[in-house]
C-alpha positions as CSV (number, residue, x, y, z in Angstrom):
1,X,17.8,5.3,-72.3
2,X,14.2,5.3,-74.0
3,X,12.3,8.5,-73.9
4,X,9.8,8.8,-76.7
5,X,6.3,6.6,-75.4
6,X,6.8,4.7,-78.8
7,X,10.4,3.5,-77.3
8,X,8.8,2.0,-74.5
9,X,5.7,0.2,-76.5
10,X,8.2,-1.4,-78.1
11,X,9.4,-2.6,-75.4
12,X,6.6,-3.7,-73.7
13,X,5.6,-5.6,-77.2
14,X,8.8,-7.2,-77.2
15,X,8.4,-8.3,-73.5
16,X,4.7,-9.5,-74.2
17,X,6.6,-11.6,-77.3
18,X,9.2,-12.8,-75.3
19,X,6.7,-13.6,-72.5
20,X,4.2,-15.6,-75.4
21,X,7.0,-18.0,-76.2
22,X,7.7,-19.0,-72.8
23,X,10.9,-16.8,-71.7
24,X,9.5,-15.1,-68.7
25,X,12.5,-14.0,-67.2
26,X,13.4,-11.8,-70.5
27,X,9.8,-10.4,-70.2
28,X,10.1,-9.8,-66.9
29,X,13.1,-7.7,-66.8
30,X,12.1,-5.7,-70.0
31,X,8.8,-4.8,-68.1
32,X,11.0,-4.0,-65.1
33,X,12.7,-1.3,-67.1
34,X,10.2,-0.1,-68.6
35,X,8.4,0.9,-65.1
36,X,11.3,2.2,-64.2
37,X,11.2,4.7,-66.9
38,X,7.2,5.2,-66.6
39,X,6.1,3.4,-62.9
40,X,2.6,4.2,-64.3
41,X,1.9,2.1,-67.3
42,X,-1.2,0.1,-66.6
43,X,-0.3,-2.5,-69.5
44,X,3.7,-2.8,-68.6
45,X,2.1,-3.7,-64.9
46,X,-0.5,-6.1,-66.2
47,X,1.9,-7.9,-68.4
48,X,4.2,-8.0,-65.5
49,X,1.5,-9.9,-63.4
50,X,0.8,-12.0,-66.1
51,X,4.3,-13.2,-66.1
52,X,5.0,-13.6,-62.3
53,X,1.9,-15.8,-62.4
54,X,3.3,-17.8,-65.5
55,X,6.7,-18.2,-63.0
56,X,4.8,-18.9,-60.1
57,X,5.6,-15.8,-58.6
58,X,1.8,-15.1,-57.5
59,X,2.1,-13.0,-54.7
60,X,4.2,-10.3,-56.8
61,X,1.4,-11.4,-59.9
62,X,-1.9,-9.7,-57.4
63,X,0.8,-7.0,-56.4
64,X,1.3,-6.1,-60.5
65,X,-2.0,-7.0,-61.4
66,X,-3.2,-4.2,-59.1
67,X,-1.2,-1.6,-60.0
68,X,-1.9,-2.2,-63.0
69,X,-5.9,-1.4,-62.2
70,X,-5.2,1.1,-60.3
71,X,-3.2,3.0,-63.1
72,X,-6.0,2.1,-65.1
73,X,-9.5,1.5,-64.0
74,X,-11.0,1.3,-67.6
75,X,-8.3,-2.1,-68.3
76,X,-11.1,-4.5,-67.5
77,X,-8.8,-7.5,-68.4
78,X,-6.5,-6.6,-65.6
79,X,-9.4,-6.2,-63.5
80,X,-10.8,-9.8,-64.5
81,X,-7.5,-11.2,-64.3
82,X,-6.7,-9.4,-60.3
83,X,-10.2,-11.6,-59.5
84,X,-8.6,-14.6,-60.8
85,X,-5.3,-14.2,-59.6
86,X,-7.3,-13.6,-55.8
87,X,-9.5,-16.6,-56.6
88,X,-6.7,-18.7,-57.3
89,X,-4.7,-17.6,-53.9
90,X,-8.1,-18.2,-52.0
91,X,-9.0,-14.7,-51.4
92,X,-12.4,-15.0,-51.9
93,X,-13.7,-11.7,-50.7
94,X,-10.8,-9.7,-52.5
95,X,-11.7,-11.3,-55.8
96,X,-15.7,-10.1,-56.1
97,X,-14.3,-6.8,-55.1
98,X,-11.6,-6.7,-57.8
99,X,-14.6,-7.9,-60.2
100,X,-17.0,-5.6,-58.8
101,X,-16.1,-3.0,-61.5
102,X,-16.5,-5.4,-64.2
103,X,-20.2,-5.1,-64.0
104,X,-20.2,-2.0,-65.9
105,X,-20.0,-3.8,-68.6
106,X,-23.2,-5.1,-68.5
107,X,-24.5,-8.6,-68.1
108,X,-24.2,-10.3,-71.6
109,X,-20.0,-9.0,-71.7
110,X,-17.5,-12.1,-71.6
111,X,-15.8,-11.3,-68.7
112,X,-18.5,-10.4,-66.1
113,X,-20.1,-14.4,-67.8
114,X,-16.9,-15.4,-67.0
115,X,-16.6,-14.1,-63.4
116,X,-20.3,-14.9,-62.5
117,X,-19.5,-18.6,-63.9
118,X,-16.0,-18.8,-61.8
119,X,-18.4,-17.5,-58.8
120,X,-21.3,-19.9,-58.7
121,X,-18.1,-22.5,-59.5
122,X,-16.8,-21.8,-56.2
123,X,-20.4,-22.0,-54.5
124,X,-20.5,-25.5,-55.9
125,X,-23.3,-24.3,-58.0
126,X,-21.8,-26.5,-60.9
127,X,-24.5,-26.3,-63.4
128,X,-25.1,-23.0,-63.5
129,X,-21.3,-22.0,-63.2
130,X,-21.4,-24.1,-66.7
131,X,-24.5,-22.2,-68.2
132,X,-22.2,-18.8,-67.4
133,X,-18.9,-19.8,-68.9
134,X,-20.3,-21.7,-71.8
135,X,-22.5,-18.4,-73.0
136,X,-19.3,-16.3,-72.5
137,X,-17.3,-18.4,-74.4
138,X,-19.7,-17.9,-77.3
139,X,-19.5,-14.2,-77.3
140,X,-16.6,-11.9,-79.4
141,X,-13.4,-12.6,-77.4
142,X,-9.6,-12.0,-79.1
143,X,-8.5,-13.2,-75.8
144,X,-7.1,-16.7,-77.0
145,X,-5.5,-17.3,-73.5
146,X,-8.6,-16.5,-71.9
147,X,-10.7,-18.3,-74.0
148,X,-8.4,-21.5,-73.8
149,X,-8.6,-20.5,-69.8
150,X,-12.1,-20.7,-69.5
151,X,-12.8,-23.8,-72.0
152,X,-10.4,-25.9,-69.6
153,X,-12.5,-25.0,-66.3
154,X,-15.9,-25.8,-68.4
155,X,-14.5,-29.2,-69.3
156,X,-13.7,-29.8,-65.8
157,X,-17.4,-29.0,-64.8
158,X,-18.6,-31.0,-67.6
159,X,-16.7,-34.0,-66.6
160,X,-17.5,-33.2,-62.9
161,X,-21.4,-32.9,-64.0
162,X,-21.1,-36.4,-65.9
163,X,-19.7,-38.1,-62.6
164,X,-21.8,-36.9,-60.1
165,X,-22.4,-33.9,-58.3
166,X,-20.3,-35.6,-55.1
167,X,-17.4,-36.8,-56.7
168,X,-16.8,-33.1,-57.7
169,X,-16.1,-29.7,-56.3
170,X,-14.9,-26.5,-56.8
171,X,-11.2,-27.0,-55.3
172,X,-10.9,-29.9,-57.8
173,X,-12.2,-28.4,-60.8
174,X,-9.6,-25.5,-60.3
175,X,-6.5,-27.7,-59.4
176,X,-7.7,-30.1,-62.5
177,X,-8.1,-26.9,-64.9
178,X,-4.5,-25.5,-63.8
179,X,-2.6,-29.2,-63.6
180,X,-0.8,-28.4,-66.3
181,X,-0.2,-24.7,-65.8
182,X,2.5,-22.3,-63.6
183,X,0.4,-19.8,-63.5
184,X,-3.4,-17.8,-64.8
185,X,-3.5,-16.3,-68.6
């Protein structure tokens, strides 16, 4: 049984590992076990979201995902990612209140570019949904998955853009952007 708060990091690395080379069930269950030992780790729940989303799972992903930000209101990557995980399920409401918070961080941080960019996206507002991600993509990000995230919906506006405002909308940018994907980084 782990009982020291080191223990359990190292178990929610190993998960996070486990998770990065594609064996989501492994990650899964670690994470599992470690809420079971401490329900209220805001990075074990975010994790575990990330990886019910990679399996498909996306129901249980916004269920982890928000207890994740609700352990933790200052993990502002769980918050963006509760948005995306809503947006993707077609919650539109749900998601600008999960990325309400996210404005804190002022109006030049990546992931409120990123959210205002996925919003004006889904308004059809193509152009400007490109101006947003493209600045937030040049601003200091060690989020690789969310970087890569974001670069695939940008190309998908672009390409959208180049072939004409009407043979292009938001639905299709997303499902285009995701074809590829189980799940949200």
């Amino acid at each position: 049984m782990l009982t020291t708060d080191h223990e359990l990091l190292d178990l929610i690395t190993l998960a996070a590992n486990a998770g990065m080379v594609g064996q989501h069930e492994e990650a899964i269950r670690q994470l599992e076990y470690v809420l079971q030992m401490s329900p209220n780790l805001a990075q074990a729940h975010f994790l575990l979201g990330s990886q019910y989303a990679a399996t498909g799972r996306m129901d249980d992903a916004i269920n982890a995902t928000a207890i994740a930000v609700s352990c933790d209101q200052q993990l502002d990557i769980a918050c963006f990612q509760l948005g995306l995980l809503l947006l993707s399920a077609g919650r539109m409401t749900e998601a600008r209140l999960a990325w309400s918070p996210l404005d804190k961080l002022g109006s030049a941080a990546p992931l409120v570019l990123f959210k205002t960019g996925l919003l004006h996206m889904v308004n059809e507002e193509l152009a400007i949904a490109l101006d947003y991600l493209e600045l937030g993509l040049t601003k200091p990000n060690d989020n690789q998955a969310l970087l890569d995230e974001m670069r695939k919906i940008a190309a998908q506006i672009k390409l959208g853009l180049k072939e004409g405002q009407g043979s292009v909308n938001a639905a299709s940018i997303w499902l285009a952007s995701h074809a590829a994907d189980k799940g949200l980084h």
